[in-house]
PyMOL Python script that loads the backbone (N, CA, C, O; Angstrom):
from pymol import cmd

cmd.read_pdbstr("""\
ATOM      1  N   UNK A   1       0.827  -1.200   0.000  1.00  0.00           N
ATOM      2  CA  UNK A   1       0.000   0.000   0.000  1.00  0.00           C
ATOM      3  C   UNK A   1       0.869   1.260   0.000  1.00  0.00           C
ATOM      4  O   UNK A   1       0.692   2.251  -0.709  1.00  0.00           O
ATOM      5  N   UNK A   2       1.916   1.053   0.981  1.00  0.00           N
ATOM      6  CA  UNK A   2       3.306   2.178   0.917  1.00  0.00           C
ATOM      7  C   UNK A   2       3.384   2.477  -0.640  1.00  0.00           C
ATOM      8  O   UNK A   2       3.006   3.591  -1.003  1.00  0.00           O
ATOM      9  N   UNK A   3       3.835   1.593  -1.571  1.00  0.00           N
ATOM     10  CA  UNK A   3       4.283   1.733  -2.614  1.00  0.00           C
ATOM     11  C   UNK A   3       3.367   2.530  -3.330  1.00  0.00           C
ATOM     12  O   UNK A   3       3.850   3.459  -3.976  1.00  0.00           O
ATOM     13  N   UNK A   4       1.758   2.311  -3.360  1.00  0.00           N
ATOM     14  CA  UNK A   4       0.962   2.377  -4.415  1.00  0.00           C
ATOM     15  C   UNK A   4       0.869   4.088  -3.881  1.00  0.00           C
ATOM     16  O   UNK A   4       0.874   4.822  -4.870  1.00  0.00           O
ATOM     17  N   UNK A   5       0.796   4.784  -2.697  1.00  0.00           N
ATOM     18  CA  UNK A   5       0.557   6.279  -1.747  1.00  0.00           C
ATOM     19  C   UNK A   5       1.940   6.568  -2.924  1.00  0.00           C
ATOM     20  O   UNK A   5       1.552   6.739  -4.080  1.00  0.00           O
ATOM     21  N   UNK A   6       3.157   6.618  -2.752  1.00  0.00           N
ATOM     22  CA  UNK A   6       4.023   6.825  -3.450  1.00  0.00           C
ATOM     23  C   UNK A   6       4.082   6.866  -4.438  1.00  0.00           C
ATOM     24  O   UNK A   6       4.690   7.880  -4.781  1.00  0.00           O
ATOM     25  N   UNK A   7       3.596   5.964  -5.669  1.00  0.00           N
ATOM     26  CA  UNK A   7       3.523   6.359  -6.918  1.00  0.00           C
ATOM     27  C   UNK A   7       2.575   7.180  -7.462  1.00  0.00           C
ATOM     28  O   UNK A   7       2.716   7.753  -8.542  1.00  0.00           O
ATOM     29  N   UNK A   8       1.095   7.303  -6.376  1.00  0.00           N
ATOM     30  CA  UNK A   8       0.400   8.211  -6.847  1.00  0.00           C
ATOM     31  C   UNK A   8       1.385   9.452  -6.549  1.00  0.00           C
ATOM     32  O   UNK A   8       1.902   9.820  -7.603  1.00  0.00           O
ATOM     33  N   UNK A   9       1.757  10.125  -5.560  1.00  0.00           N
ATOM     34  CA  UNK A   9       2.039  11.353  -5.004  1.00  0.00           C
ATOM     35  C   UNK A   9       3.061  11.680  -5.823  1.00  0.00           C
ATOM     36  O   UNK A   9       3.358  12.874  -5.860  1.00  0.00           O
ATOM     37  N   UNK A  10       3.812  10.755  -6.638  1.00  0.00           N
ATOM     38  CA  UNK A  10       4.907  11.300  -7.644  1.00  0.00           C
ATOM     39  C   UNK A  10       4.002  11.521  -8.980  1.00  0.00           C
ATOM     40  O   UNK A  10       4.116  12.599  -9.564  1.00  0.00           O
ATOM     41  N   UNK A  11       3.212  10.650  -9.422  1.00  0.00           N
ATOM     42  CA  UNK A  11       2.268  10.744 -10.603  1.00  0.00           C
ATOM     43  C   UNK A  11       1.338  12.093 -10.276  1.00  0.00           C
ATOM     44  O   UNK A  11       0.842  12.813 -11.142  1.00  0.00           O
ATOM     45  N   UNK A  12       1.237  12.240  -9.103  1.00  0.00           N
ATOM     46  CA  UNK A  12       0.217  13.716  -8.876  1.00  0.00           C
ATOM     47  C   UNK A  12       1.137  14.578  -8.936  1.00  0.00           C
ATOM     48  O   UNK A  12       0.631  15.634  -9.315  1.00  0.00           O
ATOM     49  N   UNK A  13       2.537  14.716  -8.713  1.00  0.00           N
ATOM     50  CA  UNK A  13       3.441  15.512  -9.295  1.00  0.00           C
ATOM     51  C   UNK A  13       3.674  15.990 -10.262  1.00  0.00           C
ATOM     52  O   UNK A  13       3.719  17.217 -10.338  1.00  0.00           O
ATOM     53  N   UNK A  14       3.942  15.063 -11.508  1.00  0.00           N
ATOM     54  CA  UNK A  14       3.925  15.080 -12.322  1.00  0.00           C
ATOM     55  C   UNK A  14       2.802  15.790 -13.274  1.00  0.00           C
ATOM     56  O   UNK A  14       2.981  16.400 -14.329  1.00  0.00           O
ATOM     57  N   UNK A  15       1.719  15.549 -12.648  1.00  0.00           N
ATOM     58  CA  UNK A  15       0.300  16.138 -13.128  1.00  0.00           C
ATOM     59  C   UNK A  15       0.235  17.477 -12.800  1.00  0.00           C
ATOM     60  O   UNK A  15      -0.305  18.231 -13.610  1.00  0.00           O
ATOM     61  N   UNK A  16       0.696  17.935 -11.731  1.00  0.00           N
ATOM     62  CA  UNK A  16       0.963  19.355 -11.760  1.00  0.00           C
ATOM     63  C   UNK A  16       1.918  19.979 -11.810  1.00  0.00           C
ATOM     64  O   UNK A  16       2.258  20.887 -11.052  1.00  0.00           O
ATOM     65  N   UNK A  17       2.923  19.197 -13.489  1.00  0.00           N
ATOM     66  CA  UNK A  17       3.652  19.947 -13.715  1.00  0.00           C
ATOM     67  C   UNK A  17       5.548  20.490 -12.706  1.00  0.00           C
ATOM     68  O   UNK A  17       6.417  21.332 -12.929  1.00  0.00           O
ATOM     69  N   UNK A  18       5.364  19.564 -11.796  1.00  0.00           N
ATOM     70  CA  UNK A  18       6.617  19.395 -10.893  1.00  0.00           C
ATOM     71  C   UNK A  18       7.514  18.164 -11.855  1.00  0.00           C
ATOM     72  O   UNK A  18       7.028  17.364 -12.654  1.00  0.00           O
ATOM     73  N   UNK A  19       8.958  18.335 -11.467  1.00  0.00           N
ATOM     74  CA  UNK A  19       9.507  17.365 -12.317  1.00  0.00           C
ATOM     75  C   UNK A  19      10.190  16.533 -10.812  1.00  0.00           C
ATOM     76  O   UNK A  19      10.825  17.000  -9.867  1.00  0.00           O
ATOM     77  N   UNK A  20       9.692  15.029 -11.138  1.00  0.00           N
ATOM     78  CA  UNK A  20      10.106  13.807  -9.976  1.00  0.00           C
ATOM     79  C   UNK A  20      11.719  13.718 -10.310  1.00  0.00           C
ATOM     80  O   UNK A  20      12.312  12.864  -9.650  1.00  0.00           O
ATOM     81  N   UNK A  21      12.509  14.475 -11.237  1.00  0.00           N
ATOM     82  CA  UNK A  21      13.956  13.964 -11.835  1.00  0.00           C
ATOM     83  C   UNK A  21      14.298  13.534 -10.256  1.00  0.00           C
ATOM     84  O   UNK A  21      13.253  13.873  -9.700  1.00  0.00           O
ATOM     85  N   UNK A  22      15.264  12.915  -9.091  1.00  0.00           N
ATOM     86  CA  UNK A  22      15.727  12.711  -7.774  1.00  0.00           C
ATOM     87  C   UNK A  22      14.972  12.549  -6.931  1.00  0.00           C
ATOM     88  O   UNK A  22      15.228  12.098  -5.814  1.00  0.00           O
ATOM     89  N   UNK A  23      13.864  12.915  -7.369  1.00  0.00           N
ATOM     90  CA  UNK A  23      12.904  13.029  -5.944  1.00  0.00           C
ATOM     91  C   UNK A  23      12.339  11.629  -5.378  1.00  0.00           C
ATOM     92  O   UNK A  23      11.560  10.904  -5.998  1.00  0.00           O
ATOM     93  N   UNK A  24      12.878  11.366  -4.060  1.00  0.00           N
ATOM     94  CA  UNK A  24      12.728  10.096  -3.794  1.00  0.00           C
ATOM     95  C   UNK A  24      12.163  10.016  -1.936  1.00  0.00           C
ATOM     96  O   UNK A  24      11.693  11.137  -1.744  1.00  0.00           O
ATOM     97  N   UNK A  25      12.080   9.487  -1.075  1.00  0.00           N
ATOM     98  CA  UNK A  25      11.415   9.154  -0.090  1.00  0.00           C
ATOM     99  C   UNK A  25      12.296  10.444   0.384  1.00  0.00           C
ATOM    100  O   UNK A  25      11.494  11.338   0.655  1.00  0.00           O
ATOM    101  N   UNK A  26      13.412  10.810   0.554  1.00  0.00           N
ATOM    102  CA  UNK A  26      14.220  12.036   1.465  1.00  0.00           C
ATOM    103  C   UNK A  26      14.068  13.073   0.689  1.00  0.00           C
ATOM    104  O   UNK A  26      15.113  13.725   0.692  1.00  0.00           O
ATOM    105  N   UNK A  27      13.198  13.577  -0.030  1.00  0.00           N
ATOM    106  CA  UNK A  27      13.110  14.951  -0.618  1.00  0.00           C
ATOM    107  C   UNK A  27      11.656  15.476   0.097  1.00  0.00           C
ATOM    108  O   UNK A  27      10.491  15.165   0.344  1.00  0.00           O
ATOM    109  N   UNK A  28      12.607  16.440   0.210  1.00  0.00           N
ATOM    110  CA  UNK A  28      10.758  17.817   1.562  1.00  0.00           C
ATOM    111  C   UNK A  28      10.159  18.155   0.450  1.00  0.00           C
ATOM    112  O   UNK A  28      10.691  18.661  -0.538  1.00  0.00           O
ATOM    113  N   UNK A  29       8.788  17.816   0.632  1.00  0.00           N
ATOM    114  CA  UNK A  29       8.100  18.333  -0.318  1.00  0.00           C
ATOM    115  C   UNK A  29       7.914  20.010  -0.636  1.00  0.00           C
ATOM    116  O   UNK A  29       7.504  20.438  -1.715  1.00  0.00           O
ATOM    117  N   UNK A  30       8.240  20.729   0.342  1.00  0.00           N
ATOM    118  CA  UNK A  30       8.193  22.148   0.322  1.00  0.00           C
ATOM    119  C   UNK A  30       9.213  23.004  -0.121  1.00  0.00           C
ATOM    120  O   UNK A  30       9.658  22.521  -1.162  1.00  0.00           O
ATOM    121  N   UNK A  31       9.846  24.131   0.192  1.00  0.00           N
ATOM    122  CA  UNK A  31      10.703  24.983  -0.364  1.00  0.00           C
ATOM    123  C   UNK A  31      12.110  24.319  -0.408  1.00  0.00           C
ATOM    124  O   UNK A  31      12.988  24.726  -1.169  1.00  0.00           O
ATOM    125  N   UNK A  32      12.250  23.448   0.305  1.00  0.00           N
ATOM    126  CA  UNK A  32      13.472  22.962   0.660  1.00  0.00           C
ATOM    127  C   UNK A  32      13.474  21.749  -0.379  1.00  0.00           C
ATOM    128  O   UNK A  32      14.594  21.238  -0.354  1.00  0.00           O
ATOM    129  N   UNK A  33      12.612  21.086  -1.303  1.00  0.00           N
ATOM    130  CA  UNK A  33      12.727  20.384  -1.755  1.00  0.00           C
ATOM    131  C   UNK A  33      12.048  20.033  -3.099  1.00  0.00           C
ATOM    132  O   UNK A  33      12.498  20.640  -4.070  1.00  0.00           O
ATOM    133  N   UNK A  34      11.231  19.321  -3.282  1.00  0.00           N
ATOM    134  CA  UNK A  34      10.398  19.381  -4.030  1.00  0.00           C
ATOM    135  C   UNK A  34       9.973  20.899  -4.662  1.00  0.00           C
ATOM    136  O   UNK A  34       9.880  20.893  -5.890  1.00  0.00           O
ATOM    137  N   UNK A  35       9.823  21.620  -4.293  1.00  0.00           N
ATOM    138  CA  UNK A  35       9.391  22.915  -4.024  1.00  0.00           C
ATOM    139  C   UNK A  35       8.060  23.496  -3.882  1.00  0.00           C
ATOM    140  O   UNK A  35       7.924  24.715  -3.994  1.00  0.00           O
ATOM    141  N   UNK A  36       6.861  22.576  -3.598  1.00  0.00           N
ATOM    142  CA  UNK A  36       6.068  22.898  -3.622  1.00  0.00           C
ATOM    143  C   UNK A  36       5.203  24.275  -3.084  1.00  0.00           C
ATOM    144  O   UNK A  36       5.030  24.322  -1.866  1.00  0.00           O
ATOM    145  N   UNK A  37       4.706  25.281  -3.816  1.00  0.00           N
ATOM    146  CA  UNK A  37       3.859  25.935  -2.730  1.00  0.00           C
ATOM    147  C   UNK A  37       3.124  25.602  -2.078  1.00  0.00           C
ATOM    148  O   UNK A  37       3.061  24.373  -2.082  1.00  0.00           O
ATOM    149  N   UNK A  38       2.126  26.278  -1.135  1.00  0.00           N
ATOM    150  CA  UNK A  38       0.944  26.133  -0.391  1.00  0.00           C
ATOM    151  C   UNK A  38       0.033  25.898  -0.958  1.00  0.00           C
ATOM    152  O   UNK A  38      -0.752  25.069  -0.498  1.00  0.00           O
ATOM    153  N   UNK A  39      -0.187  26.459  -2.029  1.00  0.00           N
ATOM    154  CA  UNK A  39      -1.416  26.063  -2.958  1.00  0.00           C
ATOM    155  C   UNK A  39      -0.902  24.588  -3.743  1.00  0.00           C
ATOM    156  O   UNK A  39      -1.885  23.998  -4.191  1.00  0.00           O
ATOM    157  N   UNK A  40       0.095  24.033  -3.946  1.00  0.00           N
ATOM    158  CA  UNK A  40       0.594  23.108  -4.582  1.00  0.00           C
ATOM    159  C   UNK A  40       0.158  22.173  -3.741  1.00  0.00           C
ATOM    160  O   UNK A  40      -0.825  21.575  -4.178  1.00  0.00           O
ATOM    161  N   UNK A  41       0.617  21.748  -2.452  1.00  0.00           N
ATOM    162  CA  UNK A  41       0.787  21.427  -1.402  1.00  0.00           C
ATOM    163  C   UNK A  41      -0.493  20.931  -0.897  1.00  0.00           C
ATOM    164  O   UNK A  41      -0.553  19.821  -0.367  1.00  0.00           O
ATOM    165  N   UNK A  42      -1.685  21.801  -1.050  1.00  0.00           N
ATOM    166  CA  UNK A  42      -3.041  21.923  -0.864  1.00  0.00           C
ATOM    167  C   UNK A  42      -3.739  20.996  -1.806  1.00  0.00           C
ATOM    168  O   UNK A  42      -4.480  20.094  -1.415  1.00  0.00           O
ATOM    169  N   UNK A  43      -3.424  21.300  -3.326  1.00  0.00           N
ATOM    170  CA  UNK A  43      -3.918  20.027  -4.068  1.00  0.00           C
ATOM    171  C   UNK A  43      -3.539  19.118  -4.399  1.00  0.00           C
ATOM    172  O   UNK A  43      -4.025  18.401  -5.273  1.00  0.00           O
ATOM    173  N   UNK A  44      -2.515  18.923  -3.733  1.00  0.00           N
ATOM    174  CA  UNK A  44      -1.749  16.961  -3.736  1.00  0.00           C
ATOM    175  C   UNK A  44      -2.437  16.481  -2.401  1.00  0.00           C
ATOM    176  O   UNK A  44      -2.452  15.272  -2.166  1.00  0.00           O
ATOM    177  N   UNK A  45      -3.111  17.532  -1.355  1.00  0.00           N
ATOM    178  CA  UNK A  45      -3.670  16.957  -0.349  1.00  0.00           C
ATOM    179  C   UNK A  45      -5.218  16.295  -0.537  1.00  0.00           C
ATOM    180  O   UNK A  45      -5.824  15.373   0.008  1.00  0.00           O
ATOM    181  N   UNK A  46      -5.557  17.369  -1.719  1.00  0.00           N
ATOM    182  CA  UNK A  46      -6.978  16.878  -1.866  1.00  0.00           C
ATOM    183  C   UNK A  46      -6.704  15.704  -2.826  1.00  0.00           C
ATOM    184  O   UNK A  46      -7.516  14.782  -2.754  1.00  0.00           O
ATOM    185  N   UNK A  47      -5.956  15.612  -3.486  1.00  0.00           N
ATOM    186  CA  UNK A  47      -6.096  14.858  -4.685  1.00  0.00           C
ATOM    187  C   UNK A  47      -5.647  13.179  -3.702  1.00  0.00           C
ATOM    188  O   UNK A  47      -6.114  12.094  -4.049  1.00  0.00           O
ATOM    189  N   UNK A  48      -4.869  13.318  -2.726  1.00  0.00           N
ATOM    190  CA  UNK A  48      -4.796  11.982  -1.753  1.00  0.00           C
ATOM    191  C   UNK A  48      -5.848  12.018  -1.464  1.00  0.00           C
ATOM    192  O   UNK A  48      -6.429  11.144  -2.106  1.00  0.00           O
ATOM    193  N   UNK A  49      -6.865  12.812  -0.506  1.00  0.00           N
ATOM    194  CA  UNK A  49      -7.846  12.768  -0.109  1.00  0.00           C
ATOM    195  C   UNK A  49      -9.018  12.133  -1.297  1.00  0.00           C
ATOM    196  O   UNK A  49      -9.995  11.457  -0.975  1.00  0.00           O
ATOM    197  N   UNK A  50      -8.699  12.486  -2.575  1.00  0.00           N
ATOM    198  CA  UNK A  50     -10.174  11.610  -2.901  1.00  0.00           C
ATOM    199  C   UNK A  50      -9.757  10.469  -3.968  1.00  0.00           C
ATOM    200  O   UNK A  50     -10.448   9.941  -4.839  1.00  0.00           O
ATOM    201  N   UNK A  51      -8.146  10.220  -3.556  1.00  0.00           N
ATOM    202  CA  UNK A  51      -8.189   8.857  -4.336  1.00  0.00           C
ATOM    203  C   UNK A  51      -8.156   7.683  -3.491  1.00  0.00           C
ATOM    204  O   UNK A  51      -8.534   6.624  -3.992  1.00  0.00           O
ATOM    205  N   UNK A  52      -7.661   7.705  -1.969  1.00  0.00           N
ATOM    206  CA  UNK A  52      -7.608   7.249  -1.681  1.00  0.00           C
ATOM    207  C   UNK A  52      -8.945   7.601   0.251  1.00  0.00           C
ATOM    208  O   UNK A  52      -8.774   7.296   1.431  1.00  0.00           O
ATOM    209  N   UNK A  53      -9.435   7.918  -0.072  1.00  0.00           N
ATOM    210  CA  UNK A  53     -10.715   8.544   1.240  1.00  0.00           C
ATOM    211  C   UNK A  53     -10.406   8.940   2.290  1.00  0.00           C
ATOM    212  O   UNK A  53     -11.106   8.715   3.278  1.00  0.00           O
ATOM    213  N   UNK A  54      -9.072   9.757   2.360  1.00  0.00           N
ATOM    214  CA  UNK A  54      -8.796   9.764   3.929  1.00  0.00           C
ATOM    215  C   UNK A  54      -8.756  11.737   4.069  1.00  0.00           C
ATOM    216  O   UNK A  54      -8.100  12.313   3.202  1.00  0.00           O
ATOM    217  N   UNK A  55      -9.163  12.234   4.693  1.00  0.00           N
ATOM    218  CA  UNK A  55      -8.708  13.611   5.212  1.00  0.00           C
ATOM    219  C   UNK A  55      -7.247  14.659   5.734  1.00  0.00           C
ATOM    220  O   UNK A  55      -6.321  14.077   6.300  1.00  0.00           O
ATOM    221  N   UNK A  56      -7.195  15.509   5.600  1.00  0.00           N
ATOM    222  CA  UNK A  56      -6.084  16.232   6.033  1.00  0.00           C
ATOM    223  C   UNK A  56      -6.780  17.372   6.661  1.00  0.00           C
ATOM    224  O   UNK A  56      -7.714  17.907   6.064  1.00  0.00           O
ATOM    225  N   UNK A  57      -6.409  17.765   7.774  1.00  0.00           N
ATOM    226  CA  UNK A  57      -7.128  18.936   8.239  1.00  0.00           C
ATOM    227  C   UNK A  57      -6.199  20.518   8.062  1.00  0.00           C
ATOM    228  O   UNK A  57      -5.000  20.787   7.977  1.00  0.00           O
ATOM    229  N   UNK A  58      -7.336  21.241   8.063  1.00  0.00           N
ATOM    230  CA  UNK A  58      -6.846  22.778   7.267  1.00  0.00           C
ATOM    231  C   UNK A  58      -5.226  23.167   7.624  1.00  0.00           C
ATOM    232  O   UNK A  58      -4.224  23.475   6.978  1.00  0.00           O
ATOM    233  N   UNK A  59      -5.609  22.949   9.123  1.00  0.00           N
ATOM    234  CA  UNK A  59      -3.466  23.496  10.005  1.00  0.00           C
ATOM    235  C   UNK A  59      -2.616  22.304   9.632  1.00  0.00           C
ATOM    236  O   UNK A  59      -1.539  22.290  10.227  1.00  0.00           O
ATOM    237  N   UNK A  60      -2.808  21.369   8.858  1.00  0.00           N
ATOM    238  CA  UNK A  60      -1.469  20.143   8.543  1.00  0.00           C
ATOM    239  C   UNK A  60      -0.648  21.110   7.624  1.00  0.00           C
ATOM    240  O   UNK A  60       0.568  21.196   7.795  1.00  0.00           O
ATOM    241  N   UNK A  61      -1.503  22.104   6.306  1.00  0.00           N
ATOM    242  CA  UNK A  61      -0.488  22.556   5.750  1.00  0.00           C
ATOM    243  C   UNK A  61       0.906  22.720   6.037  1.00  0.00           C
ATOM    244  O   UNK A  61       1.857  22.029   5.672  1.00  0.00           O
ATOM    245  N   UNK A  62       0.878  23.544   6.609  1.00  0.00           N
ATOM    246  CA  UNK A  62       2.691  23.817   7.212  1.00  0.00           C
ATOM    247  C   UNK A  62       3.397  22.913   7.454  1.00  0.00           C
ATOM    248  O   UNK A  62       4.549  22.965   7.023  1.00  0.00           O
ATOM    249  N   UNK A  63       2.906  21.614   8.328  1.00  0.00           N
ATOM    250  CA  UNK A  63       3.533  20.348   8.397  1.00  0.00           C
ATOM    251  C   UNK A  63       3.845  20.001   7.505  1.00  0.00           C
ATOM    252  O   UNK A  63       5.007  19.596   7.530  1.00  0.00           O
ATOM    253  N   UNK A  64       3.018  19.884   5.955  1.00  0.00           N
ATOM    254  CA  UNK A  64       2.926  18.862   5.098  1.00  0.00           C
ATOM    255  C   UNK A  64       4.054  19.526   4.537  1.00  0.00           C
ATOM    256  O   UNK A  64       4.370  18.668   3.713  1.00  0.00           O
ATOM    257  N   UNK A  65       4.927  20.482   4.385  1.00  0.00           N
ATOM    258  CA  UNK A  65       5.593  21.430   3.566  1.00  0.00           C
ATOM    259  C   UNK A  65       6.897  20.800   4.506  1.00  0.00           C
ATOM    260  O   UNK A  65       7.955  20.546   3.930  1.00  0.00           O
ATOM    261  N   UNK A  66       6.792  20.628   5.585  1.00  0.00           N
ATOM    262  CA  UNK A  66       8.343  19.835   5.888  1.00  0.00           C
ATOM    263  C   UNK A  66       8.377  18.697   6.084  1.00  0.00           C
ATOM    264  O   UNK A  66       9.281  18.159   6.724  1.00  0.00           O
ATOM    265  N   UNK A  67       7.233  17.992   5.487  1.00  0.00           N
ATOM    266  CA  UNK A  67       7.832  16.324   5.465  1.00  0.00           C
ATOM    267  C   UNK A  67       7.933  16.487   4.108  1.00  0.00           C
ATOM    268  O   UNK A  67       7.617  17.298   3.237  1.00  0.00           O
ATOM    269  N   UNK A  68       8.713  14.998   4.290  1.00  0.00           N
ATOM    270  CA  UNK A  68       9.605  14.605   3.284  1.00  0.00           C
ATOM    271  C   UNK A  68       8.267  13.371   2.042  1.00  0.00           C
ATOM    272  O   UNK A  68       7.121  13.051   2.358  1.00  0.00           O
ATOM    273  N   UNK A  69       8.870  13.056   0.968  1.00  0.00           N
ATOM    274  CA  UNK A  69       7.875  12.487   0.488  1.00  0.00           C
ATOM    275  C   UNK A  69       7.686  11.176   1.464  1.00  0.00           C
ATOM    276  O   UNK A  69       6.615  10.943   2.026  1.00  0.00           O
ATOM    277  N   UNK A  70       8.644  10.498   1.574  1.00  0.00           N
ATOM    278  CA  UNK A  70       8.618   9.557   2.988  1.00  0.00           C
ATOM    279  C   UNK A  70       7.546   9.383   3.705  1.00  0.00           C
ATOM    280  O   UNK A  70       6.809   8.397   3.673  1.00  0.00           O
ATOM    281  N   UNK A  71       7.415  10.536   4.506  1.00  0.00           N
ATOM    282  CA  UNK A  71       7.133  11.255   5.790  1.00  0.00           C
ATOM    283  C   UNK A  71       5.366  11.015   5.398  1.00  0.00           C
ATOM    284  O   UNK A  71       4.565  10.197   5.850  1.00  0.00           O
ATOM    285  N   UNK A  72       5.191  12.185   4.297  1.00  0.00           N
ATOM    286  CA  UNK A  72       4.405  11.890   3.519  1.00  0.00           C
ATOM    287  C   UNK A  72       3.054  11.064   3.479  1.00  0.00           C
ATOM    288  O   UNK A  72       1.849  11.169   3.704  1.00  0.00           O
ATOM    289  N   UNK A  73       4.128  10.079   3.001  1.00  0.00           N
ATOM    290  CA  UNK A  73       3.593   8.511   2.766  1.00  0.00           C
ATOM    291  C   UNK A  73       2.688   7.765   3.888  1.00  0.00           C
ATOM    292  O   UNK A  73       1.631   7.163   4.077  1.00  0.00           O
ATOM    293  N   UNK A  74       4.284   8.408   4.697  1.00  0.00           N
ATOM    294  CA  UNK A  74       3.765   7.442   6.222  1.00  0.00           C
ATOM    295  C   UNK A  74       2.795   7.444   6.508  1.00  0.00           C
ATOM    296  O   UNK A  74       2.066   6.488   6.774  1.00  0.00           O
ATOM    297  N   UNK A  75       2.482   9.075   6.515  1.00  0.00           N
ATOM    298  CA  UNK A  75       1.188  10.368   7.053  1.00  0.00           C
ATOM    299  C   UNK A  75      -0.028   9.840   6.974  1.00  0.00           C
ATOM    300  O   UNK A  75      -0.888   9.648   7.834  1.00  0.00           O
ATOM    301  N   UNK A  76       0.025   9.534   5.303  1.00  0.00           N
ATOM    302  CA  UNK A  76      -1.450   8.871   4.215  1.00  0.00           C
ATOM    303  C   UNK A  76      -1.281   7.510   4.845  1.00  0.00           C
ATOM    304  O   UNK A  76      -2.397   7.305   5.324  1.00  0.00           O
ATOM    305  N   UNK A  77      -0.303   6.147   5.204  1.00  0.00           N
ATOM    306  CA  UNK A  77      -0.581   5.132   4.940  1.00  0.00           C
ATOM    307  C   UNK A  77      -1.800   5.077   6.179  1.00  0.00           C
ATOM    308  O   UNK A  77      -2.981   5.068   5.832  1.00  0.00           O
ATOM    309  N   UNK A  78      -1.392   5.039   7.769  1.00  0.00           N
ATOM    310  CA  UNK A  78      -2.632   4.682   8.693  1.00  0.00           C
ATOM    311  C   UNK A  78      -4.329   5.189   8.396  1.00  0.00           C
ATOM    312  O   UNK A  78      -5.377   4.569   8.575  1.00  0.00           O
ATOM    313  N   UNK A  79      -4.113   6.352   7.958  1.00  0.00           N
ATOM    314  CA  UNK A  79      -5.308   7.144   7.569  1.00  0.00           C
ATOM    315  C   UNK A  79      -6.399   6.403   6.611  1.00  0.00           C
ATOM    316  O   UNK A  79      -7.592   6.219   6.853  1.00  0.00           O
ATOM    317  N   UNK A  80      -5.449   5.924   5.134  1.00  0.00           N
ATOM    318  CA  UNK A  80      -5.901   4.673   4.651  1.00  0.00           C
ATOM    319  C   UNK A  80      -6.171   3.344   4.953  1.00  0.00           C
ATOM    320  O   UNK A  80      -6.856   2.531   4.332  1.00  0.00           O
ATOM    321  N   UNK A  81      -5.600   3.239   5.899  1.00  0.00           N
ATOM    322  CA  UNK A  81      -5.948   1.836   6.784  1.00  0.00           C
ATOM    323  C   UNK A  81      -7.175   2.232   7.711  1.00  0.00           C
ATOM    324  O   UNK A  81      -8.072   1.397   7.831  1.00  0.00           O
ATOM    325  N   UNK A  82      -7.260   3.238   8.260  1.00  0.00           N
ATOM    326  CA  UNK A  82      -8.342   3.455   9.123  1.00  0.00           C
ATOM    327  C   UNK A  82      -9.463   3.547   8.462  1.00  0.00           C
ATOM    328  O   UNK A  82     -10.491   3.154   9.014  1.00  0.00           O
ATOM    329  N   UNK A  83      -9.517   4.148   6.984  1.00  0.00           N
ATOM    330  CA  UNK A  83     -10.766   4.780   6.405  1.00  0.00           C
ATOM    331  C   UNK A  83     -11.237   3.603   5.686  1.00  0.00           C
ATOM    332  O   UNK A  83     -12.440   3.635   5.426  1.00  0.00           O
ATOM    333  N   UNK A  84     -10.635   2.632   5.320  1.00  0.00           N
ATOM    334  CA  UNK A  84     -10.323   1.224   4.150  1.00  0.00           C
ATOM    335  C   UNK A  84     -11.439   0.018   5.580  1.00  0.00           C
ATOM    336  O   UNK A  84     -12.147  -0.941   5.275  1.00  0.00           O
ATOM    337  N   UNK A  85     -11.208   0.528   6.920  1.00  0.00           N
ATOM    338  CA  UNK A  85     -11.479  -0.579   7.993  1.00  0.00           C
ATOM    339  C   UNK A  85     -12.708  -0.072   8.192  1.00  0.00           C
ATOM    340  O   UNK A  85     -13.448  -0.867   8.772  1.00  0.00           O
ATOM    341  N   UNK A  86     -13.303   1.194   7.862  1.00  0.00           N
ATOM    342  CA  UNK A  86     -14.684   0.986   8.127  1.00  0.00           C
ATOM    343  C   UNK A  86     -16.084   0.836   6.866  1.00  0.00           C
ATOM    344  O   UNK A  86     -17.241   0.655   7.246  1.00  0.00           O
TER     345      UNK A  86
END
""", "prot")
cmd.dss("prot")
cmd.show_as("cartoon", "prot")
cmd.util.cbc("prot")
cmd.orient("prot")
């Protein structure tokens, strides 16, 4: 399931135009890395949110901007396990 959170979030990259060239589990998705903005940032959240049914709440932004794609992953995998169990 790790794997499949991961290839979407690089394929949703890609879809908006970010280039995955290095970008691997230790790249921050935010200024430091990836480079995503806030608004960037915002619709890779929704776009997890409705492929896979799980939520992010409004104040994660800032968090989500210093994890790593990793981190990420991790973030989405329980959320999907929780939302998948009911």
């Amino acid at each position: 399931m790790l794997d499949e959170i991961r290839q979407f979030v690089l394929e949703s990259l890609t879809d908006m135009n970010y280039s995955i060239d290095g970008v691997d589990d230790d790249t921050v998705l935010g200024p430091a890395g990836a480079d995503l903005e806030s608004l960037a940032l915002a619709e890779l959240a929704v776009r997890v949110e409705d492929r896979f049914g799980v939520k992010f709440d409004d104040d994660e932004g800032e968090q989500l901007a210093a994890m790593t794609v990793g981190e990420f992953c991790q973030t989405v995998l329980p959320r999907v396990q929780s939302a998948s169990a009911h």
